[in-house]
VOMIFI-732311 format. One record per residue (C-alpha): x, y, z; residue number from 1; residue in three letters. Coordinates in steps of 0.2 Angstrom, whole numbers, m for minus. Example, Ala and Ser with C-alpha at 12.3 -4.5 7.8 and 13.67 -1.06 7.14 Angstrom:
<pts>
PT,62,m22,39,1,ALA
PT,68,m5,36,2,SER
</pts>
This chain:
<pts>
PT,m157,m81,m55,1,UNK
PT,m158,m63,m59,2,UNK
PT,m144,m50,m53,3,UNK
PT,m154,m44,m37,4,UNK
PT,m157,m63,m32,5,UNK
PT,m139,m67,m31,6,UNK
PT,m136,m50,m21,7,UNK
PT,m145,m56,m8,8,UNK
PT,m139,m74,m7,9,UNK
PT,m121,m66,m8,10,UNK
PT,m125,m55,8,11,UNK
PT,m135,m72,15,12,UNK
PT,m118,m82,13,13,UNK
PT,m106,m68,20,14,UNK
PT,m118,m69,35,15,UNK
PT,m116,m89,36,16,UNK
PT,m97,m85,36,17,UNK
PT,m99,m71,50,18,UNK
PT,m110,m84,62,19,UNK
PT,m97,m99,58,20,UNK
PT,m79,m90,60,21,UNK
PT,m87,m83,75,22,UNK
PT,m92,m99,84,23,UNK
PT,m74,m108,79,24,UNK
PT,m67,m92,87,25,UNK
PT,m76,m95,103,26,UNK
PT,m75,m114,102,27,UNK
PT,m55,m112,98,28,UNK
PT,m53,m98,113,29,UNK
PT,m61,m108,126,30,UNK
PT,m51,m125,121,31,UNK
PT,m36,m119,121,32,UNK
PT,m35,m104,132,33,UNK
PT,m22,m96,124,34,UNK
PT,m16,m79,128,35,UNK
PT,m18,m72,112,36,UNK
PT,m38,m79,110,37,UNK
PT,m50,m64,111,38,UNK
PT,m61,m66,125,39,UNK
PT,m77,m72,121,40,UNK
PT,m88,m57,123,41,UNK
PT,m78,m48,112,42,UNK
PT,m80,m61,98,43,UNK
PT,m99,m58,99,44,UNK
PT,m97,m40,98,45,UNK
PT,m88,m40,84,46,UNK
PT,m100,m53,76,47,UNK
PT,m114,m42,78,48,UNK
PT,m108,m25,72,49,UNK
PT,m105,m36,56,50,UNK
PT,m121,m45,56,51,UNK
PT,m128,m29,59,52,UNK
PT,m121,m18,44,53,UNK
PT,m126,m36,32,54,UNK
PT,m144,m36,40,55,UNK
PT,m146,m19,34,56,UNK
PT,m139,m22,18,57,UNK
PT,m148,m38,15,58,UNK
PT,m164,m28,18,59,UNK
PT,m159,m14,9,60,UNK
PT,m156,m25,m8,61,UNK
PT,m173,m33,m5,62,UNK
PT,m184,m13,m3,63,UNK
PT,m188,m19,14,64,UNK
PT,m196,m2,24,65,UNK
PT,m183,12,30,66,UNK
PT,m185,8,47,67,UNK
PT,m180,m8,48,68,UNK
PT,m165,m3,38,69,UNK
PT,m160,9,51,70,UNK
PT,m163,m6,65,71,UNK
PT,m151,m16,57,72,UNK
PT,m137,m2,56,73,UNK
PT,m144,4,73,74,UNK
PT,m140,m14,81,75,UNK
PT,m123,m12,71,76,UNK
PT,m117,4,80,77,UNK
PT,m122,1,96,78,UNK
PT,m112,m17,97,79,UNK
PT,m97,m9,89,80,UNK
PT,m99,5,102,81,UNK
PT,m101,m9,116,82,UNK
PT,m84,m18,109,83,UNK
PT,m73,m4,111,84,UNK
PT,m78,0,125,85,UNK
PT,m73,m15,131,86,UNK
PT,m58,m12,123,87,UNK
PT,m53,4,130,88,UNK
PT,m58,0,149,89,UNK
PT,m47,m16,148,90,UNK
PT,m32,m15,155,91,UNK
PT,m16,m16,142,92,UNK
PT,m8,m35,143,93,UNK
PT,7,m32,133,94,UNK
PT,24,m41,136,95,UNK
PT,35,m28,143,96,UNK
PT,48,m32,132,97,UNK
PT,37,m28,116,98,UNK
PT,36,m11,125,99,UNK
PT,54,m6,126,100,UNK
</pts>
């Protein structure tokens, strides 16, 4: 397998792992309902600015057209935008006693 071959399956595993700890994040917030979880959409979010930035990677390594690349980083940006601004509209939960 030549070097540019086992770029890409690098990138295709590293997406594997993205998809993966994403559902167990999910699957381990809704179970358990813990405090702490991060709610589900944010989990997605923050799996798709990834899977973004490694989609355009992925079609970067293997000459894919220009535009395509941009999708991918477009897709990227736009989920990370979405996630904080979830973030910053949600209301802080902190204990109190952290804050003091």
């Amino acid at each position: 397998m030549n070097e540019g071959a086992m770029l890409l399956r690098l990138v295709e595993f590293a997406m594997a792992v993205l998809v993966v700890e994403a559902l167990v994040l999910v699957w381990l917030g809704r179970g358990r309902g813990a405090s702490h979880a991060l709610p589900a959409r944010s989990v997605m979010l923050i799996a798709l600015s990834g899977l973004g930035l490694l989609a355009a990677l992925r079609l970067a390594l293997a000459d894919a057209p220009a535009g395509y690349v941009v999708a991918g980083l477009s897709v990227g940006g736009v989920a990370h935008a979405a996630d904080l601004a979830t973030r910053l509209r949600r209301p802080d939960t902190g204990d109190a006693a952290q804050k003091r």
